[in-house]
C-alpha positions, 0 to 999 in steps of 0.5 A, a space after each residue: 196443280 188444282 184449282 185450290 192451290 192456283 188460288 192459295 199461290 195467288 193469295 200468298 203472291 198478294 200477300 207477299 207483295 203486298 207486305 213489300 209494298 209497305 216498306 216504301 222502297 220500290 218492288 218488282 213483282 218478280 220479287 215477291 213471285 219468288 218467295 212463293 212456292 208453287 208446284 212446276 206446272 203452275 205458270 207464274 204468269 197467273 201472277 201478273 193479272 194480279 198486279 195489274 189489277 192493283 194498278 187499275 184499282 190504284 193500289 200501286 203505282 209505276 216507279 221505274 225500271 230495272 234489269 231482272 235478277 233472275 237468270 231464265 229472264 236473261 236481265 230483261 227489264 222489269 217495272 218497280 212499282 210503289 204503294 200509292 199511300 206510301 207514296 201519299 205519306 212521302 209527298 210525292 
């Protein structure tokens, strides 16, 4: 996968999350990773980076946990996170 398409993948990952994010229910990033198509070799852990960083820059916050619905993750754990200005508009 050239570079190009690592940074199109990275983009529609953003997008993708970001637009679940706006609901207000609490997202794993596991959710929006899976609604982006990406060729076999990319490795889907260049989206976590991505995550962090909106946490870092206080775009999302933490919201719990929960077990991966993604059978190769064997139900391991992943976080929820939420907008922090949804979370604003809702009073928490």
């Amino acid at each position: 996968m050239s570079d190009s398409n690592n940074q199109k993948a990275i983009r529609q990952f953003m997008a993708v999350f970001r637009r679940m994010l706006s609901t207000g229910r609490p997202v794993a990033a596991e959710d929006a990773a899976r609604a982006v198509k990406t060729d076999d070799s990319f490795d889907r852990r260049a989206f976590g980076p991505v995550v962090a960083a909106m946490k870092r820059d206080g775009e999302i916050v933490s919201d719990g946990f929960r077990t991966s619905e993604n059978a190769k993750h064997h139900a391991g754990i992943k976080r929820l996170w939420v907008s922090t200005n949804k979370k604003r508009e809702a009073g928490t």
